[in-house]
N, C-alpha and C positions, 0 to 999 in steps of 0.2 A: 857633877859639878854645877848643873842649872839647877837643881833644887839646892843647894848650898848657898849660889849668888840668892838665889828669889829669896831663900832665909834671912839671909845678911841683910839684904834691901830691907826687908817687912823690918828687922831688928832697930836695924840706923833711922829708919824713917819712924818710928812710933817713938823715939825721943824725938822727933821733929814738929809732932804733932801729925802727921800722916799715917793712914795704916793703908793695907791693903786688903781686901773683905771680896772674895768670889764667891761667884754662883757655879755649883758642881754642873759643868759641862761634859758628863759622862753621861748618856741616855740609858735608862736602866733598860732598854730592849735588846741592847748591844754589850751594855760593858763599856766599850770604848771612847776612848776621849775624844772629841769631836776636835780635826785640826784646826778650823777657824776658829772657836773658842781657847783655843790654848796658846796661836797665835798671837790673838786681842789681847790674851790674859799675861803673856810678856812685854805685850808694848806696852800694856796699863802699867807696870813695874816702871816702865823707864819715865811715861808719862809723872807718878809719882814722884822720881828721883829729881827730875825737870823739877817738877813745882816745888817740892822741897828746897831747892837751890835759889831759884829764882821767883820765888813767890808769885806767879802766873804761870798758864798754861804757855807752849811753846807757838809761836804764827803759825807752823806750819810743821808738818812732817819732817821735809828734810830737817829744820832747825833741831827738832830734838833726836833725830839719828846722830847728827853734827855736836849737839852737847850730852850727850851720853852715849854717845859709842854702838849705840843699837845698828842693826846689817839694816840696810833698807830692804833688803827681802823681806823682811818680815813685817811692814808696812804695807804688804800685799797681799791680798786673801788666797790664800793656797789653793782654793775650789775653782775662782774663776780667773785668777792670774792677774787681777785687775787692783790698783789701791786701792785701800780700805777712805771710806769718807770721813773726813775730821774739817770740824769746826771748831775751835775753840772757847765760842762764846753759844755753843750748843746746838744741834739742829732737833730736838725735841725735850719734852720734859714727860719723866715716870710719876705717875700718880703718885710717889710718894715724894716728888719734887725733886729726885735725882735729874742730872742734865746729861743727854748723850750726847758726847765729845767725838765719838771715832764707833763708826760702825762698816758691818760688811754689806754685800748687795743682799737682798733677798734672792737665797738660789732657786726659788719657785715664785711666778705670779703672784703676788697678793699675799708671800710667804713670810712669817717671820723674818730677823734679823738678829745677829750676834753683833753687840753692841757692850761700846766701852763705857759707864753710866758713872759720874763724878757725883756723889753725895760734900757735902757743905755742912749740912744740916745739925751736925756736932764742934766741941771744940777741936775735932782731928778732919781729916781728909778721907775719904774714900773711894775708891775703885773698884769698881763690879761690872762682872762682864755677865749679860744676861741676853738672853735670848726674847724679842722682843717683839712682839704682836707689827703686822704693816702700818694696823690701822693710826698707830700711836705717831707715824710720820705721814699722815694724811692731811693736808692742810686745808 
C-alpha cells in the first residue's frame, strides 16, 4: 500500500511540476535500507505534496502533518527518538545549490547526516534524501 501511495504522489506531483528524485539509502555492506533514510524519504513525499498545494514550504512540522495527514511519528528520527531539524528557508546548501530543509542528528561525533535536500534549480521540484558530510553544517 506505501509504495502504491509513494507512486501515486511521484504521478500527481510531476503534472504539478514537482518530482520526487532519491538517493539509494541502502549501504551495499548490508543490503539494508537504512530506517532514518527511508523515514526522511516519506516526509519528503508529503513535503512535496505541501508545496505542490501551497506553493511554499510548510512553517513548521506540525503544519505539514496537519495538512497532509502524515503521523507525527514519523517527524522523529527512529535512531535517537528525537525530531528530525527543519528549516524551511534552509539550514545549509549542497555544492550543487540544493538547500537542506529537514535533516537527522548525526548519530556519531563529527558524523554525517541523513538529510532532506530541496533542488529548485529546474522547471520542477525536487527532493533528495542524501547522506551528508558534518562539515557541510559547520558555520
Amino acid at each position: 500500500m506505501r509504495r502504491t501511495t509513494y507512486i501515486l504522489l511521484v504521478v500527481l506531483l510531476s503534472g504539478c511540476g514537482a518530482t520526487a528524485v532519491t538517493h539509494d539509502a541502502t549501504p551495499a555492506s548490508t543490503g539494508q535500507l537504512d530506517p532514518v533514510a527511508a523515514q526522511l524519504h516519506d516526509v519528503s513525499g508529503s513535503l512535496l505534496m505541501f508545496l505542490s498545494g501551497n506553493n511554499r514550504l510548510p512553517a513548521t512540522l506540525d503544519e505539514l502533518c496537519t495538512a497532509t495527514g502524515l503521523d507525527p511519528d514519523r517527524v522523529v528520527d527512529p535512531a535517537t527518538g528525537k525530531s528530525f531539524a527543519y528549516q524551511p528557508g534552509g539550514m545549509a546548501t549542497t555544492p550543487d545549490d540544493g538547500t537542506v530543509v529537514l535533516a537527522a542528528a548525526p548519530h556519531t561525533p563529527k558524523g554525517p547526516r541523513w538529510c532532506v535536500v530541496i533542488d529548485h534549480s529546474s522547471p520542477t521540484v525536487a527532493c533528495r534524501v542524501l547522506n551528508l558530510p558534518a562539515t557541510l553544517f559547520e558555520r
